[in-house]
RODO-2510 file (C-alpha; in nm, 4 decimals, decimal comma):
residues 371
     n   res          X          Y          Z
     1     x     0,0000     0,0000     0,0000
     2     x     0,1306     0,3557    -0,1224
     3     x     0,2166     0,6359     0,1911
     4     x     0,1335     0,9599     0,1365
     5     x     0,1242     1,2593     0,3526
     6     x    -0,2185     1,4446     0,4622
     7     x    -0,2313     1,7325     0,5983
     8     x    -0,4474     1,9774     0,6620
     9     x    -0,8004     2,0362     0,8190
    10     x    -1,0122     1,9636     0,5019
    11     x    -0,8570     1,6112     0,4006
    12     x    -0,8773     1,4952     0,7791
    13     x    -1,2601     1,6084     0,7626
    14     x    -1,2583     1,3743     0,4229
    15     x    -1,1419     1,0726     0,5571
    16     x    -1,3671     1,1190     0,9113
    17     x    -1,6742     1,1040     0,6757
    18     x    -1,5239     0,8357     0,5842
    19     x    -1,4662     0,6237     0,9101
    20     x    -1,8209     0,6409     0,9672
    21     x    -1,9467     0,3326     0,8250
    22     x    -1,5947     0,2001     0,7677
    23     x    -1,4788    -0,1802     0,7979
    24     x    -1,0846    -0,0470     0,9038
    25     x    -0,9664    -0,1841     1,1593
    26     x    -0,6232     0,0521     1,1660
    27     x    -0,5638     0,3558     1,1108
    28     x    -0,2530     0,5243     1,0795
    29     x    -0,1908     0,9137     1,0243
    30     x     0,1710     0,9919     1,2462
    31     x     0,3651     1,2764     1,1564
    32     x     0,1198     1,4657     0,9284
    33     x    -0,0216     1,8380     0,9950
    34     x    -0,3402     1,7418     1,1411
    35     x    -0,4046     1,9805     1,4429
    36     x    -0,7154     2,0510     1,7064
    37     x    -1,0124     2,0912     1,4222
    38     x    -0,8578     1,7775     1,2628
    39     x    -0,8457     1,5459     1,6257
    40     x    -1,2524     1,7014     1,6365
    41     x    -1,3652     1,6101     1,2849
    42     x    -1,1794     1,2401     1,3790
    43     x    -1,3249     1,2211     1,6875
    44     x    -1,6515     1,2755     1,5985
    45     x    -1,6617     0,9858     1,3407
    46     x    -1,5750     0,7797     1,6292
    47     x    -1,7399     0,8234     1,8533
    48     x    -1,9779     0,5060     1,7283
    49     x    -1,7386     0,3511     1,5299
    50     x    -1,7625    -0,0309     1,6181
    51     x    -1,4735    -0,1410     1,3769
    52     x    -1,1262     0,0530     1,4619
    53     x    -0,9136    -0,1374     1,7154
    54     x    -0,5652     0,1087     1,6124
    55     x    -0,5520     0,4986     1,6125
    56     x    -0,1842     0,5974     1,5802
    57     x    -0,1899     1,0362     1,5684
    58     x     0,1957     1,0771     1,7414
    59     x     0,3740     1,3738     1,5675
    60     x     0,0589     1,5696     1,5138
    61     x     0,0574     1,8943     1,6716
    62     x    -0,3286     1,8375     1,8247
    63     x    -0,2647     1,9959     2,1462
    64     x    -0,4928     2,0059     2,4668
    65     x    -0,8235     2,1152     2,2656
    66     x    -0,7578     1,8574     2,0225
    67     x    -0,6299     1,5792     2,2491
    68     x    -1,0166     1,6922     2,4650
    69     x    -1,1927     1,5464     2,1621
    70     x    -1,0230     1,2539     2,1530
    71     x    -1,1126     1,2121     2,5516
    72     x    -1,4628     1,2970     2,4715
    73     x    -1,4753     1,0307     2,2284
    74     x    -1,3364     0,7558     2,4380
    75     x    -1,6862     0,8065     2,6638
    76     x    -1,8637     0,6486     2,4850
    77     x    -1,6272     0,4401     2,2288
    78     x    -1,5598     0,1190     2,3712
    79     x    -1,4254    -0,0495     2,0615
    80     x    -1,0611     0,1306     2,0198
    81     x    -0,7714    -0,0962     2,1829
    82     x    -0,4576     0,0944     2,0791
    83     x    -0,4167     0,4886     2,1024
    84     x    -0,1267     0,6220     1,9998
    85     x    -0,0650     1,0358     2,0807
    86     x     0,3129     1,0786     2,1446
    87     x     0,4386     1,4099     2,0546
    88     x     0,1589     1,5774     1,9715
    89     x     0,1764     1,8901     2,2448
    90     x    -0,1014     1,7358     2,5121
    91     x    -0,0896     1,9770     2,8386
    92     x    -0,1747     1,8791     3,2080
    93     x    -0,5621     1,8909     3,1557
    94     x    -0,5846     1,6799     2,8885
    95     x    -0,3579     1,4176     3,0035
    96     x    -0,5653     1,4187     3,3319
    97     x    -0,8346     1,3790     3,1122
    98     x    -0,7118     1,1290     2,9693
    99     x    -0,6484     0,9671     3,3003
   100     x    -1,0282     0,9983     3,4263
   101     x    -1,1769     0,8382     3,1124
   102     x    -0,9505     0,5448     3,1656
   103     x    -1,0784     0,4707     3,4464
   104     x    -1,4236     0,3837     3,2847
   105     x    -1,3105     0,2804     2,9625
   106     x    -1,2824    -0,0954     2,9156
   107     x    -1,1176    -0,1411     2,5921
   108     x    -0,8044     0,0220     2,5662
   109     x    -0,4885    -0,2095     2,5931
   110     x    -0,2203     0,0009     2,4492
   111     x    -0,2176     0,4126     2,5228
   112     x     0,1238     0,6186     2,3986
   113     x     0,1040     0,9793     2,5626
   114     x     0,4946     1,0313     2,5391
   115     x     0,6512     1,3403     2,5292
   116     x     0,3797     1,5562     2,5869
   117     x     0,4149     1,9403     2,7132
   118     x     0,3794     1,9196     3,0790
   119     x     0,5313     2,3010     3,2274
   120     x     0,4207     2,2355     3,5723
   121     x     0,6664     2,0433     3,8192
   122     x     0,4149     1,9048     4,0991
   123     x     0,3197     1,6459     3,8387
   124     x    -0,0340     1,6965     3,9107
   125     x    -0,1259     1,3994     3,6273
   126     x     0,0924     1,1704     3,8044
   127     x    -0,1248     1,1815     4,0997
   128     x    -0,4884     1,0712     3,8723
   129     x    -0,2276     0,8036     3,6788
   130     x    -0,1918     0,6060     4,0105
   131     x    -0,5247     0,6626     4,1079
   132     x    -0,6460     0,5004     3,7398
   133     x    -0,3719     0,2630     3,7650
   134     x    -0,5257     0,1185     4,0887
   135     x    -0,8492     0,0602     3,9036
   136     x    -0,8042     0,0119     3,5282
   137     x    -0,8626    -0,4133     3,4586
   138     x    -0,7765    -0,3018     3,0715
   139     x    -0,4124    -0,1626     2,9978
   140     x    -0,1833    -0,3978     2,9066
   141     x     0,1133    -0,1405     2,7911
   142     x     0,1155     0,2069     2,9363
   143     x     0,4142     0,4541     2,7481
   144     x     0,5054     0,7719     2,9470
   145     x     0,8197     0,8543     2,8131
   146     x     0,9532     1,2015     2,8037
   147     x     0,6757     1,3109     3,0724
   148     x     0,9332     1,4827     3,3013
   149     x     0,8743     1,2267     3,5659
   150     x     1,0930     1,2596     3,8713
   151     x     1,2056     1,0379     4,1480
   152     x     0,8389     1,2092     4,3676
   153     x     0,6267     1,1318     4,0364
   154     x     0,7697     0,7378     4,0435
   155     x     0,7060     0,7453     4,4516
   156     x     0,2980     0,8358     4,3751
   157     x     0,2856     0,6133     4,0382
   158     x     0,4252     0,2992     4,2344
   159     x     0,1353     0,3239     4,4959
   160     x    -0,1289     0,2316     4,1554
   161     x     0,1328    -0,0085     3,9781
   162     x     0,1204    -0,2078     4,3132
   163     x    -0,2367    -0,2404     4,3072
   164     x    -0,2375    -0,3004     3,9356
   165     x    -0,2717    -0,6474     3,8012
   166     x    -0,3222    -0,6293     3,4737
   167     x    -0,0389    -0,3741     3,3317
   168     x     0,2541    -0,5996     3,1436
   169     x     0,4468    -0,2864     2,9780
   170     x     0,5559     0,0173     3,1450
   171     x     0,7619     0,2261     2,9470
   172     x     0,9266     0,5073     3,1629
   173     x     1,2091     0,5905     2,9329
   174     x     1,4031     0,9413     2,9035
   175     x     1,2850     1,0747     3,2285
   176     x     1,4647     1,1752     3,5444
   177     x     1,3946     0,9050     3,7549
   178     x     1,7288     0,8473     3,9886
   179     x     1,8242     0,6077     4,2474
   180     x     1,5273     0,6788     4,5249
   181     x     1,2570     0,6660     4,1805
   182     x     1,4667     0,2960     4,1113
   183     x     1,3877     0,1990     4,4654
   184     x     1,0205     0,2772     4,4216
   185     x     0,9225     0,0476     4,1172
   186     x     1,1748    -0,1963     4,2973
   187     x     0,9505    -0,2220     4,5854
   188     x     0,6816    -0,2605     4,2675
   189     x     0,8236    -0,5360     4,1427
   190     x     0,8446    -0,7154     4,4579
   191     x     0,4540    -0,6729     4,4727
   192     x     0,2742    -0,6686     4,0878
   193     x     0,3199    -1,0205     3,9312
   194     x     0,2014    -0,9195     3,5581
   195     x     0,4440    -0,6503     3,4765
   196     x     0,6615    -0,8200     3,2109
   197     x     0,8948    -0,5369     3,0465
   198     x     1,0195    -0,2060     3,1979
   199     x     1,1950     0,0603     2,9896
   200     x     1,4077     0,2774     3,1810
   201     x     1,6764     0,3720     2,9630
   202     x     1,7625     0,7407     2,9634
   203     x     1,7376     0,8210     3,3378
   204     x     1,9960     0,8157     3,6315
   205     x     1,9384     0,5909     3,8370
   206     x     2,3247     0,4862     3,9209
   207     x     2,4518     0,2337     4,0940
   208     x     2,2218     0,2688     4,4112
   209     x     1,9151     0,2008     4,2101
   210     x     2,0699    -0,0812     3,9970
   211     x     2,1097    -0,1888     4,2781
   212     x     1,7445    -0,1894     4,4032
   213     x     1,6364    -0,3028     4,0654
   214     x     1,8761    -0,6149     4,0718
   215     x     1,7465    -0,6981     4,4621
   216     x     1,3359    -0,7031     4,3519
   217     x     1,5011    -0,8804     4,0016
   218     x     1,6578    -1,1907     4,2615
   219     x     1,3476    -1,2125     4,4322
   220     x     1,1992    -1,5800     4,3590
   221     x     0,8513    -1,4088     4,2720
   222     x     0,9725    -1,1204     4,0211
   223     x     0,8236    -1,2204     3,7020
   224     x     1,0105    -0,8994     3,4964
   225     x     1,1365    -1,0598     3,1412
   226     x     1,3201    -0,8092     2,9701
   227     x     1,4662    -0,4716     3,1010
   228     x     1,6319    -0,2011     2,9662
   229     x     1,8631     0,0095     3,1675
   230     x     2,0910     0,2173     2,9003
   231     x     2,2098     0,5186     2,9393
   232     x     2,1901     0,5654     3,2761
   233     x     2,5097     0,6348     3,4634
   234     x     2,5700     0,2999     3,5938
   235     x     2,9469     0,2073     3,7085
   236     x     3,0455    -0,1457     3,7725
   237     x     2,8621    -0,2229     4,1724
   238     x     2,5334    -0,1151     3,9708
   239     x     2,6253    -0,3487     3,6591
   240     x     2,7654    -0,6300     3,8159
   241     x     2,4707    -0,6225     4,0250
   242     x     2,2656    -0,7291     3,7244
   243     x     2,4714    -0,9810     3,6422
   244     x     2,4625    -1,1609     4,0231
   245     x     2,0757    -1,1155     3,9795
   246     x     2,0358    -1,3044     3,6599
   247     x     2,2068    -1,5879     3,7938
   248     x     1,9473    -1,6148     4,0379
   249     x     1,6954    -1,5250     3,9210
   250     x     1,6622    -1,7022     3,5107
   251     x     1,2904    -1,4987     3,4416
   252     x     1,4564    -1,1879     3,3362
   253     x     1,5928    -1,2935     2,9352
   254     x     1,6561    -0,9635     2,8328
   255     x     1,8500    -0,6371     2,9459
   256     x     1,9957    -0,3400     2,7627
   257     x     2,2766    -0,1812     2,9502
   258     x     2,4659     0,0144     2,6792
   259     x     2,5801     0,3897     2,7146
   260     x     2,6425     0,3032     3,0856
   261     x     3,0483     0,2036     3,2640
   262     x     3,1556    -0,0942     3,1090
   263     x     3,4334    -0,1388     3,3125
   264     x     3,5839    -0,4998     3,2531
   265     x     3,4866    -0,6620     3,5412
   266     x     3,1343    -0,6001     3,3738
   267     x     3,2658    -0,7005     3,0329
   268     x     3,3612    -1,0333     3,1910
   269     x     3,0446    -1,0585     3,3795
   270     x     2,8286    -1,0384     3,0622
   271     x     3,0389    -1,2497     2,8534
   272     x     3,0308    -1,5413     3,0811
   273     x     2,6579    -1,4666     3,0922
   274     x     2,6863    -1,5122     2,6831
   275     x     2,9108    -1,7952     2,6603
   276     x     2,7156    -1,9628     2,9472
   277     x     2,3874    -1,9477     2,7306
   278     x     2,2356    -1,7430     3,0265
   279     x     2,1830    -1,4223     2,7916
   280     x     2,1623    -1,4280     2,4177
   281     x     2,3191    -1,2412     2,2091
   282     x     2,0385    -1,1343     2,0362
   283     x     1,8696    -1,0243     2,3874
   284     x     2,0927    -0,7513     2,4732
   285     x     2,3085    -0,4687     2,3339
   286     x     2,6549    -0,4971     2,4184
   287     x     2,8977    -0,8307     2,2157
   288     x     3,2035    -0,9074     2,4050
   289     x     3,5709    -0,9548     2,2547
   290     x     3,8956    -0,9498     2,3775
   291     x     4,2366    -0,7799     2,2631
   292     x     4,5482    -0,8935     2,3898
   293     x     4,3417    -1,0758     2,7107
   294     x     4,1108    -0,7667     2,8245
   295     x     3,7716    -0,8381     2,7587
   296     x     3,5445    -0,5481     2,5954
   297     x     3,2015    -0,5037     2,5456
   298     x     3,0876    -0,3639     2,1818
   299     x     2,7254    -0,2202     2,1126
   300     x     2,5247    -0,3983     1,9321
   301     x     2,1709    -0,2402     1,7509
   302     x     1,9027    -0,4297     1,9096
   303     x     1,7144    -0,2406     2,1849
   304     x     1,3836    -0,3406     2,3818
   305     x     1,0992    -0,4048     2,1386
   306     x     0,8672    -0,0635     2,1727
   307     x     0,5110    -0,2317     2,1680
   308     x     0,3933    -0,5908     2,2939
   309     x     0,0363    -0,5189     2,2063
   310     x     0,0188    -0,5777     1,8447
   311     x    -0,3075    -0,4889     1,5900
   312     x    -0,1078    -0,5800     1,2709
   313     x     0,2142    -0,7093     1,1537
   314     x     0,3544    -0,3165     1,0618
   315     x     0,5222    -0,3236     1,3738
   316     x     0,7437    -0,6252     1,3890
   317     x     0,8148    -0,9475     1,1626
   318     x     0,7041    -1,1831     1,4119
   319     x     0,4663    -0,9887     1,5130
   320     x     0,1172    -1,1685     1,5231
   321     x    -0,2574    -1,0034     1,5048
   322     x    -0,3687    -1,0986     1,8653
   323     x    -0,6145    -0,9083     2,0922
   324     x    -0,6693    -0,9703     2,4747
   325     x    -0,9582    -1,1810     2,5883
   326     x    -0,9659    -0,9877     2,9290
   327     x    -1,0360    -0,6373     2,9736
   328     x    -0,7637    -0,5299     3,0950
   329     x     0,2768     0,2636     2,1607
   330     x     0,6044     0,5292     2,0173
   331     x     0,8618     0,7692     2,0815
   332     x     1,0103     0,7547     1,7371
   333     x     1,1715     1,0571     1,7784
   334     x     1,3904     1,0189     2,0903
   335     x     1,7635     0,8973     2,1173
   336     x     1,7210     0,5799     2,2313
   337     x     1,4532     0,5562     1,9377
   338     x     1,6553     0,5826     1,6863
   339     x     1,8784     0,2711     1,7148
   340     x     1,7257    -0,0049     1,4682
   341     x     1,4797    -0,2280     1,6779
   342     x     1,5264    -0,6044     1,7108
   343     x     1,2655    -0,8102     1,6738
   344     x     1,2065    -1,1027     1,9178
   345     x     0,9181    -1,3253     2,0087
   346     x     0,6080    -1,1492     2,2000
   347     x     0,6276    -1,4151     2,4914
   348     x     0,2352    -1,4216     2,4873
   349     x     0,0782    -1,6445     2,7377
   350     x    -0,1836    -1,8116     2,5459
   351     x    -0,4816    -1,8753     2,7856
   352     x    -0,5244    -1,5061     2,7682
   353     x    -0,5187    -1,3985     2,3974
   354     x    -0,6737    -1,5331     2,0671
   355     x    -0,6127    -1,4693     1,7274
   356     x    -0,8127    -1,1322     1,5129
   357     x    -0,9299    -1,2358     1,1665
   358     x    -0,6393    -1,2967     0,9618
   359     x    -0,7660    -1,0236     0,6417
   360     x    -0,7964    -0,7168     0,9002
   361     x    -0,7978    -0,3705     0,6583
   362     x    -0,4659    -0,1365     0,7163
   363     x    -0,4933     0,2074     0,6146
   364     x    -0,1783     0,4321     0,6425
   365     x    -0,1414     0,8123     0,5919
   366     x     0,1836     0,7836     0,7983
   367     x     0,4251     1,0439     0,6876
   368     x     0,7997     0,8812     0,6807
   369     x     0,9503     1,1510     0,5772
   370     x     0,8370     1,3161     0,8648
   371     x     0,9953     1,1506     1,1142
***
């Protein structure tokens, strides 16, 4: 199927007229110029739409008034599974918003609100996160990256991740979460036996809260599969850490630890884990090698798959068309984003998801060049 860009009020008003009576099950329109009358015209159409599971808007500059549409919409849509609205300029109300409706909303698996423009620092939307958190039977991968989230903001989101049981993807990435915000979702961890994956890279949490992390990691009940902890500051006590912790622990099968200290007692430590067969290679970032007996770690360009909940195969080659049978995606734009994405298996349990039809429609006005 061709891409082409749209843009503009008038061809977004089209193509809702459209979606009213339409069989599509995805929609795609990221990084085009669709703005706040745009998000309306789109929300309107569905608002009864009983067909679209995927609406991916990130890059679109919709803003609060737009992203309030969109809210207003989810009311009374219970058909929509995967919203994605990263980097398109949502403020504090409408992320609360956001928030509130999630609370009632029983169909959404997937939500992407990264990088939004949040100017106040009491993190007032953290506060109605937890509380939705503590309630929501429906989310299966929540992505706040770039939200400004500090060590206080991961202290009040931990109190609804504990009493969340549903919640398998929590991607916290490019924030400033440090060692006490590490210690927080550590405690988590120790607690909430569905969360699966945690993406952390781009914060500093240092070797204190590697340190946490690797503790809750140990713990016979921590059920956390893959984990990804670059670029975060991390010396060797932090590293090595990680290393003692997958020995005991043989749940967690991948980590990410690039752009930290790879001092060579860590390059050892993670090449034994290779050569051992406790880590794949192609389940974490870093290759060892050796020159003149020093071992070194190399990167490598796989990172921590970006979505688990999948509508279509666009995403990832082994990526299946599977939707949740309980009720319980992408910053494309940020560093650790643009590192080419490994693909690895989805590590579905499958007493809790069955197959869509096979022939789903796909319609994409995504805008490559745009990102």
């Amino acid at each position: 199927m061709a891409d082409r860009s749209i843009s503009g009020c008038y061809e977004a008003v089209c193509l809702a007229h459209g979606l009213e009576n339409s069989v599509l099950r995805i929609l795609d329109l990221m990084f085009n110029d669709i703005q706040a009358k745009g998000a309306e015209v789109l929300a309107i159409s569905l608002q009864y739409n009983r067909k679209l599971l995927s609406l991916r808007l990130s890059g679109n500059k919709i803003g609060n008034r737009g992203a309030m549409y969109l809210v207003s919409m989810l009311q009374v849509n219970n058909t929509l599974q995967e919203l994605e609205l990263s980097n398109c300029d949502l403020a504090t109300s409408s992320v609360i918003a956001l928030s509130i409706v999630l609370k009632i909303n029983t169909a959404l698996r997937s939500v992407d609100i990264s990088r939004p423009l949040l100017f106040s620092h009491q993190e007032e939307w953290v506060v109605h996160f937890s509380d939705m958190l503590a309630v929501n039977c429906s989310l299966v991968e929540l992505h706040l990256g770039n939200t400004g989230l500090t060590d206080t903001g991961m202290e009040r989101l931990s109190e609804g991740l504990r009493l969340n049981h549903h919640l398998r993807y929590l991607d916290l990435r490019c924030n400033r979460v440090s060692r006490d915000g590490a210690q927080h979702l550590a405690k988590v961890l120790t607690q909430n036996t569905t969360l699966e994956i945690i993406n952390l890279s781009s914060n500093r949490i240092e070797d204190e809260g590697a340190v946490y992390l690797s503790k809750a990691i140990a713990w016979p009940g921590c059920i956390l599969k893959e984990l990804a902890v670059n670029r975060n500051n991390i010396r060797s006590e932090g590293l090595l850490s990680f290393a003692k912790a997958m020995e005991k622990n043989r749940t967690l099968t991948h980590i990410y630890i690039w752009g930290n200290h790879l001092e060579e007692s860590v390059c050892r430590a993670f090449r034994d884990l290779m050569s051992s067969g406790r880590l794949s290679p192609e389940q974490t970032d870093v290759s060892a090698y050796e020159v003149d007996g020093q071992v070194f770690l190399a990167e490598v360009f796989q990172s921590l798959r970006k979505y688990i909940y999948c509508t279509d195969c666009d995403r990832s080659d082994n990526c299946k068309d599977f939707t949740t049978t309980q009720p319980s995606r992408a910053d494309m734009f940020n560093d650790a984003a643009l590192s080419p994405e490994a693909t690895f298996p989805l590590h579905i349990k499958e007493q809790q998801l069955v197959p869509q039809q096979q022939n789903q429609s796909f319609l994409s006005f995504h805008n490559r060049n745009a990102c």
